[in-house]
N, CA, C and O atoms as CSV, one atom per row, in Angstrom:
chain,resi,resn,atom,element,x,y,z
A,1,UNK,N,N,-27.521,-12.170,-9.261
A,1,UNK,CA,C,-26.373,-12.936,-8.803
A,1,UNK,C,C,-25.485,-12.049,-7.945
A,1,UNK,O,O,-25.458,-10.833,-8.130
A,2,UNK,N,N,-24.882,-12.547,-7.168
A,2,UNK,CA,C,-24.391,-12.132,-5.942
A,2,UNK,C,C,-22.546,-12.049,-6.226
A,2,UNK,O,O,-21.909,-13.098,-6.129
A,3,UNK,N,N,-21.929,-10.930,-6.519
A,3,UNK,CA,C,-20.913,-11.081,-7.064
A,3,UNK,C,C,-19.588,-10.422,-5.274
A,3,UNK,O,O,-19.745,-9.733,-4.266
A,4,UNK,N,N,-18.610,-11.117,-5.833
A,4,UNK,CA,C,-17.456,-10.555,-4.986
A,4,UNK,C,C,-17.240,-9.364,-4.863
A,4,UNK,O,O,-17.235,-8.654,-5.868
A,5,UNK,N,N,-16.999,-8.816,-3.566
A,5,UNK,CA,C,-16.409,-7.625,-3.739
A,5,UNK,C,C,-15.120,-7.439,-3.573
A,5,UNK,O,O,-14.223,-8.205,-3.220
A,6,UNK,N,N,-15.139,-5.845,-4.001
A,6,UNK,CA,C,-13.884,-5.472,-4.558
A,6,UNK,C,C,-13.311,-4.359,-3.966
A,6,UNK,O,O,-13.820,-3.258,-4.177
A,7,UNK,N,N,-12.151,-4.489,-3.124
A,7,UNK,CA,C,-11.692,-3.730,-2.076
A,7,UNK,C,C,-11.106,-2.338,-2.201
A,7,UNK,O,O,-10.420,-2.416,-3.220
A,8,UNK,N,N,-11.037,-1.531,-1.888
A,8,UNK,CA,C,-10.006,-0.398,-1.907
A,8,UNK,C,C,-9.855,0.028,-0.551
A,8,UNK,O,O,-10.678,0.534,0.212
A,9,UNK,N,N,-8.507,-0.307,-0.372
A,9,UNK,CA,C,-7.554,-0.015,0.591
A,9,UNK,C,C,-6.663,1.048,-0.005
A,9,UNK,O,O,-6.689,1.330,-1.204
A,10,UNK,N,N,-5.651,1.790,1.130
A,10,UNK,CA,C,-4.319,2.595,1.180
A,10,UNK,C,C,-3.643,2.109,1.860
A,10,UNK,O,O,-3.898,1.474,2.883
A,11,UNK,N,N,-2.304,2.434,1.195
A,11,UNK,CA,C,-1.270,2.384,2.100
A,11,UNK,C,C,-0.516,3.320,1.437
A,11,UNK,O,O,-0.852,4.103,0.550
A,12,UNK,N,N,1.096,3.056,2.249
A,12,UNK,CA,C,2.114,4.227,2.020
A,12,UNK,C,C,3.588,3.605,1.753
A,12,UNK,O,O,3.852,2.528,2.288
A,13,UNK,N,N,4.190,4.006,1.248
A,13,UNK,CA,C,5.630,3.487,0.997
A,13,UNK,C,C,6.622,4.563,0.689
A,13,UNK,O,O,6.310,5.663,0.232
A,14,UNK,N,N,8.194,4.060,1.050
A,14,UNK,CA,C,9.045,4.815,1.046
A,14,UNK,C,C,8.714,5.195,-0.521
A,14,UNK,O,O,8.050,4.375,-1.155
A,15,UNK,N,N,9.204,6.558,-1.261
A,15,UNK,CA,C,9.308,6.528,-2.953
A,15,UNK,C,C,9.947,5.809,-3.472
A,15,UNK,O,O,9.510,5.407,-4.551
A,16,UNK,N,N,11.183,5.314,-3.040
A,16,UNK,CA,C,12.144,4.846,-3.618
A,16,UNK,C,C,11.853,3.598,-4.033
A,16,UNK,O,O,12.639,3.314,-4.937
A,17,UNK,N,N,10.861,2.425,-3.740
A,17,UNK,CA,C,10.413,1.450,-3.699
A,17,UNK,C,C,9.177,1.039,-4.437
A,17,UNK,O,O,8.582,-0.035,-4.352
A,18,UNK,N,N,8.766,2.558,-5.513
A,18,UNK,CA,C,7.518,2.320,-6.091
A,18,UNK,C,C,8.479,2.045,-7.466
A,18,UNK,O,O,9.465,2.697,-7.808
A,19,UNK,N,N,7.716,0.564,-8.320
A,19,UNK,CA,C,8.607,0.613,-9.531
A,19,UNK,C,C,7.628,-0.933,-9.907
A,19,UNK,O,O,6.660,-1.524,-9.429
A,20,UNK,N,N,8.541,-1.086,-11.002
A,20,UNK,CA,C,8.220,-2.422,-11.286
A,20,UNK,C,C,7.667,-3.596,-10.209
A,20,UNK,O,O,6.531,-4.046,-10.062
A,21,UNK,N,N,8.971,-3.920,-9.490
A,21,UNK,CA,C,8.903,-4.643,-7.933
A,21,UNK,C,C,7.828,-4.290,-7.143
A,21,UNK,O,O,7.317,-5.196,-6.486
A,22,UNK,N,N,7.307,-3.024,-7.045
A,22,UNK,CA,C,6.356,-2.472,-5.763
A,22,UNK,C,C,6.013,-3.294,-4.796
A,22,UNK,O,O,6.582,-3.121,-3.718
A,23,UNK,N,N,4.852,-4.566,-4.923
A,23,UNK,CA,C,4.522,-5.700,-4.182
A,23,UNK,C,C,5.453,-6.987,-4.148
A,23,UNK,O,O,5.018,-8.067,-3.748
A,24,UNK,N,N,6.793,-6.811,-4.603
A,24,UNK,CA,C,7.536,-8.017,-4.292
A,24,UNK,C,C,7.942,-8.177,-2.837
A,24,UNK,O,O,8.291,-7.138,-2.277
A,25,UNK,N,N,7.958,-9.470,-2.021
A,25,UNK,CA,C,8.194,-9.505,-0.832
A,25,UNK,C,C,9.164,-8.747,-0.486
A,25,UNK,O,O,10.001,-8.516,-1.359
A,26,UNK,N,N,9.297,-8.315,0.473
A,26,UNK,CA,C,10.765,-7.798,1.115
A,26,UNK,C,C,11.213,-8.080,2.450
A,26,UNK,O,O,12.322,-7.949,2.969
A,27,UNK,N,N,9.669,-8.661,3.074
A,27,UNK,CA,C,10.460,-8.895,4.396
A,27,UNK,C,C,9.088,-8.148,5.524
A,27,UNK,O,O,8.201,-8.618,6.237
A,28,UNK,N,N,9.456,-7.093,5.242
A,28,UNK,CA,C,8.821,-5.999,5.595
A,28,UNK,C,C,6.822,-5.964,5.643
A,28,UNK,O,O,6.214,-5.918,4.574
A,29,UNK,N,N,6.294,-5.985,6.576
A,29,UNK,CA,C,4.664,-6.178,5.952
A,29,UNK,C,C,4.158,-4.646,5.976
A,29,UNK,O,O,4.404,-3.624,6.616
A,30,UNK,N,N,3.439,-4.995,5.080
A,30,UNK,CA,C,2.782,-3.610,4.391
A,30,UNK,C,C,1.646,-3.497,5.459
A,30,UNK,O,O,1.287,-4.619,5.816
A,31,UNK,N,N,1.156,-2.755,5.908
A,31,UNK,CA,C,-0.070,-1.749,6.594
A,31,UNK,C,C,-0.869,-1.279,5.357
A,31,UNK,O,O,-0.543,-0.545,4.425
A,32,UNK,N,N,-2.215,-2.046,5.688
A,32,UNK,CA,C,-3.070,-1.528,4.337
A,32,UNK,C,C,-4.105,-0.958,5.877
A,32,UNK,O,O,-4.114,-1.389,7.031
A,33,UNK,N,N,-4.949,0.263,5.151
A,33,UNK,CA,C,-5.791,0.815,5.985
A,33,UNK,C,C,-7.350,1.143,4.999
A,33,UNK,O,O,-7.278,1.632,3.871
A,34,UNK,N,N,-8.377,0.862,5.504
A,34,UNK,CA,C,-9.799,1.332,5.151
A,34,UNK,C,C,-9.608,2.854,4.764
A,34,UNK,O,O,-9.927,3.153,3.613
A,35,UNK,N,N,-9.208,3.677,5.447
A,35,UNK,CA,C,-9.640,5.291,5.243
A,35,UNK,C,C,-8.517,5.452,5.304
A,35,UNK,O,O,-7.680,4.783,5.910
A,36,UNK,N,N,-8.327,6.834,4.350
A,36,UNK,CA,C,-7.339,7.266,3.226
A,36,UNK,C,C,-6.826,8.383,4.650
A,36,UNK,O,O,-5.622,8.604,4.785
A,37,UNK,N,N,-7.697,8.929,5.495
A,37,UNK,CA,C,-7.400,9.910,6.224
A,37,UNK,C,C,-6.545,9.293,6.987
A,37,UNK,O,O,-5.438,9.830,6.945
A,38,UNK,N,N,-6.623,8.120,7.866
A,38,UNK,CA,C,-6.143,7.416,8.274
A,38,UNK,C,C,-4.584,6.822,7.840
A,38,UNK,O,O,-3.846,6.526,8.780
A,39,UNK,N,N,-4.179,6.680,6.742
A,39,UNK,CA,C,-3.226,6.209,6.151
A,39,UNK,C,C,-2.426,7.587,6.440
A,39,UNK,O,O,-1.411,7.659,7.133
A,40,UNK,N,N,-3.018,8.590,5.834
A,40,UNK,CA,C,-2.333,9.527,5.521
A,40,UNK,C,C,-1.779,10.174,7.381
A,40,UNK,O,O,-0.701,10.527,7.859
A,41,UNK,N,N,-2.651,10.097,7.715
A,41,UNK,CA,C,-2.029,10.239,9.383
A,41,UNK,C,C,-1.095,9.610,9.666
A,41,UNK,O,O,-0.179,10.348,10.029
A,42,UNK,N,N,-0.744,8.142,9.693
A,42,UNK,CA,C,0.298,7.447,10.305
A,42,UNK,C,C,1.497,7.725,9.140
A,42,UNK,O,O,2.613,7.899,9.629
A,43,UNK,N,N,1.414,7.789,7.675
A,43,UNK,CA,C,2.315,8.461,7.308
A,43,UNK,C,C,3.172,9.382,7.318
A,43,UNK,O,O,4.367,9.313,7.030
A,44,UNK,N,N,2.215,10.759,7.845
A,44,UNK,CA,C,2.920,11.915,8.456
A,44,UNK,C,C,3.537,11.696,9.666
A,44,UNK,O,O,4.444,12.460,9.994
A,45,UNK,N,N,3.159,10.644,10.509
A,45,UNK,CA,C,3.634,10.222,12.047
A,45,UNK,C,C,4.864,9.937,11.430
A,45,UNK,O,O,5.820,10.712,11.420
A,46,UNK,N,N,4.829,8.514,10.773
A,46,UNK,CA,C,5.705,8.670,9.818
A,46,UNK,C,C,7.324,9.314,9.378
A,46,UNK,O,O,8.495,9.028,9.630
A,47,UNK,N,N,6.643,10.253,8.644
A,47,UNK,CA,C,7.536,10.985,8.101
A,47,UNK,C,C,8.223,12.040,9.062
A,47,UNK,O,O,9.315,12.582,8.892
A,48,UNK,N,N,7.073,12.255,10.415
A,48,UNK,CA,C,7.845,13.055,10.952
A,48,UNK,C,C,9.163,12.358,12.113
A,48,UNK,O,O,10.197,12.820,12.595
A,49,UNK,N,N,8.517,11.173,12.195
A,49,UNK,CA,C,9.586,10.263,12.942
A,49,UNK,C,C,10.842,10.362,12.474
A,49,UNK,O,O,11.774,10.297,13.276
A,50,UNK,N,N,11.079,10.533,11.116
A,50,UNK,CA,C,12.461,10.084,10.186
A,50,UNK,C,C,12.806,11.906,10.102
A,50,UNK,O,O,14.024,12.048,9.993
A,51,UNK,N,N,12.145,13.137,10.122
A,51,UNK,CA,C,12.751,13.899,9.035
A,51,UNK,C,C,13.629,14.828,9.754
A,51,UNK,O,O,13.711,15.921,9.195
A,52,UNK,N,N,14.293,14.708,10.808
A,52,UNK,CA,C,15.052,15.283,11.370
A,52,UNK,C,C,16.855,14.477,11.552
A,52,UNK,O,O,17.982,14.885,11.831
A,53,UNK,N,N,16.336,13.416,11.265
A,53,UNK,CA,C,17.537,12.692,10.876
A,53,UNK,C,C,18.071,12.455,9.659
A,53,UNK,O,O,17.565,13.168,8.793
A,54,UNK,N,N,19.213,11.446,9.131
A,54,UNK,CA,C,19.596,11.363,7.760
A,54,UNK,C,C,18.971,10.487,7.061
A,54,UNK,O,O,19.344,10.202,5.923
A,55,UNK,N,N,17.884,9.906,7.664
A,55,UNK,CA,C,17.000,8.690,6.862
A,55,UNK,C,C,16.157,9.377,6.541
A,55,UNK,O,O,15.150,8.672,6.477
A,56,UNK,N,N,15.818,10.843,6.162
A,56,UNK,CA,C,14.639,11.456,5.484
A,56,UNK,C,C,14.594,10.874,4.349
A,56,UNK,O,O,15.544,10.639,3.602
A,57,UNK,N,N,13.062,10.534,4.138
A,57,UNK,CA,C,12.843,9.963,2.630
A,57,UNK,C,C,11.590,10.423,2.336
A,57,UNK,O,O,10.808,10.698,3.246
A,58,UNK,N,N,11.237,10.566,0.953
A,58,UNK,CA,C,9.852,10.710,0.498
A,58,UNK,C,C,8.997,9.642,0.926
A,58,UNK,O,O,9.468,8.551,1.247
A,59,UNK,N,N,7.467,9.952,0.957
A,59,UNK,CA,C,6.506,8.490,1.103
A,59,UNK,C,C,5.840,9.187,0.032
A,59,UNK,O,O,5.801,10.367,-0.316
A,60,UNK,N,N,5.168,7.785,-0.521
A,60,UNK,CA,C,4.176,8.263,-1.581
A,60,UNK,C,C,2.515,7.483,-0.607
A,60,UNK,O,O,2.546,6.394,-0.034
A,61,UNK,N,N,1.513,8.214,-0.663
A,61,UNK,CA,C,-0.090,7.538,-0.705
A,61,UNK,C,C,-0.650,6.781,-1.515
A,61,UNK,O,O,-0.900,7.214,-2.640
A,62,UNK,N,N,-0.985,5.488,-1.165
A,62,UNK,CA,C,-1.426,4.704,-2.484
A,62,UNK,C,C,-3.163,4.758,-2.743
A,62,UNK,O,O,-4.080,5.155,-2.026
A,63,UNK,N,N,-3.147,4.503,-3.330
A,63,UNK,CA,C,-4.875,4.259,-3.284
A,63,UNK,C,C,-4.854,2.784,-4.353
A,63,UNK,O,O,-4.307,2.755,-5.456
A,64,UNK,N,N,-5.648,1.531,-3.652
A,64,UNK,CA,C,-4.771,-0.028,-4.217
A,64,UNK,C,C,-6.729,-0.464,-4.330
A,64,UNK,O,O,-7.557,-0.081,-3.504
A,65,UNK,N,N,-6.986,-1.193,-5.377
A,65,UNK,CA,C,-7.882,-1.780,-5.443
A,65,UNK,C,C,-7.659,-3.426,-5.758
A,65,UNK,O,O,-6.890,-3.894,-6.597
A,66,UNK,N,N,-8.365,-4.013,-5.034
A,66,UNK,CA,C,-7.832,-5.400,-5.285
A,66,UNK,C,C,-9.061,-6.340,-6.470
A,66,UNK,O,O,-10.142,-6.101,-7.007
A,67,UNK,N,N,-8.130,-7.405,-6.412
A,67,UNK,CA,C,-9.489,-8.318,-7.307
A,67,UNK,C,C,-10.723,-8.501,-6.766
A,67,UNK,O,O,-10.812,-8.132,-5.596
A,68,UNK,N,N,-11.728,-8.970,-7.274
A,68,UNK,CA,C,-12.884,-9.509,-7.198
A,68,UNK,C,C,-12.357,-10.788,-5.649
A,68,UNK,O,O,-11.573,-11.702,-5.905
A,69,UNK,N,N,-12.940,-10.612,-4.156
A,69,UNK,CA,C,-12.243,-11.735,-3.054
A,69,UNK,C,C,-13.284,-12.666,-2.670
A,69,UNK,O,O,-14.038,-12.741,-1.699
A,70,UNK,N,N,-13.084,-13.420,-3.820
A,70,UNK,CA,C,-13.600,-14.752,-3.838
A,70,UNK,C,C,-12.203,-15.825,-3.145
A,70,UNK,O,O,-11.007,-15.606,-2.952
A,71,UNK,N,N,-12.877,-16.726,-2.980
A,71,UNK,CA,C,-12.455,-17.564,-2.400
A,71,UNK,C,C,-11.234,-17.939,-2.697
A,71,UNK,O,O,-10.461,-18.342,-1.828
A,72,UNK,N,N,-10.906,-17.847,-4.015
A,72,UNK,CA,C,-9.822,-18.377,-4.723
A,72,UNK,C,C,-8.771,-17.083,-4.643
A,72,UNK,O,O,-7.566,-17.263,-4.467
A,73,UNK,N,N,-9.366,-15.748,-4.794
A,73,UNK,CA,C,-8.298,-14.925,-4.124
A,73,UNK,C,C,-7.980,-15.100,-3.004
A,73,UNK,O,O,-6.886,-14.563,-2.828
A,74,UNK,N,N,-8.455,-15.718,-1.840
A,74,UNK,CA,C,-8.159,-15.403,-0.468
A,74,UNK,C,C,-6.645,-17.017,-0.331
A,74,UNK,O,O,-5.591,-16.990,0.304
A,75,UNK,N,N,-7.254,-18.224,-1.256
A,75,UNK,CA,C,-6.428,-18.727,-1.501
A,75,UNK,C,C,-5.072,-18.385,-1.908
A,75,UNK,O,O,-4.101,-18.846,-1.309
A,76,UNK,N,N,-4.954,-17.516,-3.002
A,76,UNK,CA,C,-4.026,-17.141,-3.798
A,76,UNK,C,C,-3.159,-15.758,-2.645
A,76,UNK,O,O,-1.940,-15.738,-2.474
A,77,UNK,N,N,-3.743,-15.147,-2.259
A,77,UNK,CA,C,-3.143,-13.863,-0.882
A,77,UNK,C,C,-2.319,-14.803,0.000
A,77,UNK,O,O,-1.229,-14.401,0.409
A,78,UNK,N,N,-2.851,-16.292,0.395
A,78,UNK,CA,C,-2.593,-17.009,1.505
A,78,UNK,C,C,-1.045,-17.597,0.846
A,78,UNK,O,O,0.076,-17.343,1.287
A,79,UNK,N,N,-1.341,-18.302,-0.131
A,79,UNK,CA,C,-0.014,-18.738,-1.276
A,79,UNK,C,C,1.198,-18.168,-1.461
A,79,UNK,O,O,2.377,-18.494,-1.319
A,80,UNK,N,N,0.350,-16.877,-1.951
A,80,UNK,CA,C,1.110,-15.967,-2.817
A,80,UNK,C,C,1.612,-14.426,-2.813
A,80,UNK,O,O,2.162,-13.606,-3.548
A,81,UNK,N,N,1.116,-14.549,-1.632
A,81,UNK,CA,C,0.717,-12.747,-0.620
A,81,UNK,C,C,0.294,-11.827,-1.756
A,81,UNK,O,O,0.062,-12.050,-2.944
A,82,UNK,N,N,0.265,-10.678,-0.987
A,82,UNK,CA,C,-0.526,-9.446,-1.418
A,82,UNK,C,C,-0.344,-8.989,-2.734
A,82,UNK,O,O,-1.032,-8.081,-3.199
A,83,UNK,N,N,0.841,-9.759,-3.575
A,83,UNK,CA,C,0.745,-9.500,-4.751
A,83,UNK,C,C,-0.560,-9.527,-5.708
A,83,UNK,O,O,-1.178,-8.716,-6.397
A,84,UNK,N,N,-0.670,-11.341,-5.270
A,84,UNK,CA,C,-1.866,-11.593,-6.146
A,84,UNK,C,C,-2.990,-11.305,-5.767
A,84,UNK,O,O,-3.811,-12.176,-6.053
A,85,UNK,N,N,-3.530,-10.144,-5.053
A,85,UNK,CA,C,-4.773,-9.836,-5.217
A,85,UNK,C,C,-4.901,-8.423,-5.742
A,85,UNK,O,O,-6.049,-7.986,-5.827
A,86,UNK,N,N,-3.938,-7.673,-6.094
A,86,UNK,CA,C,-3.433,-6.376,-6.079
A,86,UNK,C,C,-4.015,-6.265,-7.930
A,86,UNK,O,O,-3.352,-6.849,-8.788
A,87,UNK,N,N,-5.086,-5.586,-8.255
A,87,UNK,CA,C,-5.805,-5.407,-9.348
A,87,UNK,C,C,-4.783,-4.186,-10.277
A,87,UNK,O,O,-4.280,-4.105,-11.398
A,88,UNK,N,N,-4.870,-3.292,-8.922
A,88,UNK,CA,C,-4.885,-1.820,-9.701
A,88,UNK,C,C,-4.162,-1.040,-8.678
A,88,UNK,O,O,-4.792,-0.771,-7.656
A,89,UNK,N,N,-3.106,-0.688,-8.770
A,89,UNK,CA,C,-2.826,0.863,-7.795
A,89,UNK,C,C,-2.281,2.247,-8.279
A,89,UNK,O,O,-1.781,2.502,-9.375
A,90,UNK,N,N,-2.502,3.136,-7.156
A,90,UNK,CA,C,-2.111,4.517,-7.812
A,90,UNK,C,C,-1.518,5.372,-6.204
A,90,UNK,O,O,-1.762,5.339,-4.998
A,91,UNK,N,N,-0.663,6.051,-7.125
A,91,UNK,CA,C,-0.266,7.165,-6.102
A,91,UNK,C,C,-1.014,8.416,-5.971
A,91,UNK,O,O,-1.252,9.277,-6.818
A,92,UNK,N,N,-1.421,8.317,-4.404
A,92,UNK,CA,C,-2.393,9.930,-4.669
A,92,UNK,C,C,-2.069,10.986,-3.802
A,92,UNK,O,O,-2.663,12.019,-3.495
A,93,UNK,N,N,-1.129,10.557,-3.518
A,93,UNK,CA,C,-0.034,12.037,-2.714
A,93,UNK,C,C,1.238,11.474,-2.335
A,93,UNK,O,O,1.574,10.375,-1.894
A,94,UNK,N,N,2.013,12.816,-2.708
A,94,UNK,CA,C,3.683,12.443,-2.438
A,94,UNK,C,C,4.129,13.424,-1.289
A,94,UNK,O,O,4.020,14.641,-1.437
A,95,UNK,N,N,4.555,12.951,-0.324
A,95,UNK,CA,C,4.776,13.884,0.494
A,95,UNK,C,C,6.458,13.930,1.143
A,95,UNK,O,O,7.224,13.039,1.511
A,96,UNK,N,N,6.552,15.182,1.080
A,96,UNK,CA,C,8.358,15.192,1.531
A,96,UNK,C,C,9.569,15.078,0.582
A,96,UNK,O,O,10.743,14.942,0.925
A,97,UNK,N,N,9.108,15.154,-0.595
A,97,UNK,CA,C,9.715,14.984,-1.783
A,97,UNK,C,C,10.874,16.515,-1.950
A,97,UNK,O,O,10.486,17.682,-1.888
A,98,UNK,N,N,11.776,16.229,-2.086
A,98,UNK,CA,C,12.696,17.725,-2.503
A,98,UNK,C,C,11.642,18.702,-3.727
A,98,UNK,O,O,12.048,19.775,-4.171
């Protein structure tokens, strides 16, 4: 039997914003990327955009695995955004942190 697959994407976010909330809308759309090298590049672009000014902030690296994207997830992403497909995530580098 032929089962769904199951994604792992990255992305990056200010620190201040990883918590309970993490995937609650804000407005703002998240940049999910295939390769981790990749993420981590536009992050440092990133970070170096901000760190000479007073908006320096930490970013954290995510590493995000989603549900099983069956049909009914792609429904539920469309509904309900990126919350509901969001299985599992983790931080796998913090960068710029005091």
């Amino acid at each position: 039997m032929h089962s769904a697959p199951i994604l792992t994407l990255y992305t990056f976010i200010n620190k201040s914003a990883v918590g309970e909330d993490r995937w609650r809308e804000t407005g703002i759309p998240e940049i999910f990327y295939e390769d981790v090298d990749e993420a981590r590049r536009d992050m440092l672009e990133v970070h170096e955009e901000h760190s000479s000014g007073p908006d320096t902030f930490p970013l954290c690296l995510e590493k995000v695995e989603t549900i099983p994207m069956t049909k009914s997830a792609i429904m539920a992403l469309l509904n309900h955004g990126v919350k509901a497909i969001i299985d599992r995530y983790e931080i796998i580098e913090e960068f710029g942190g005091a």
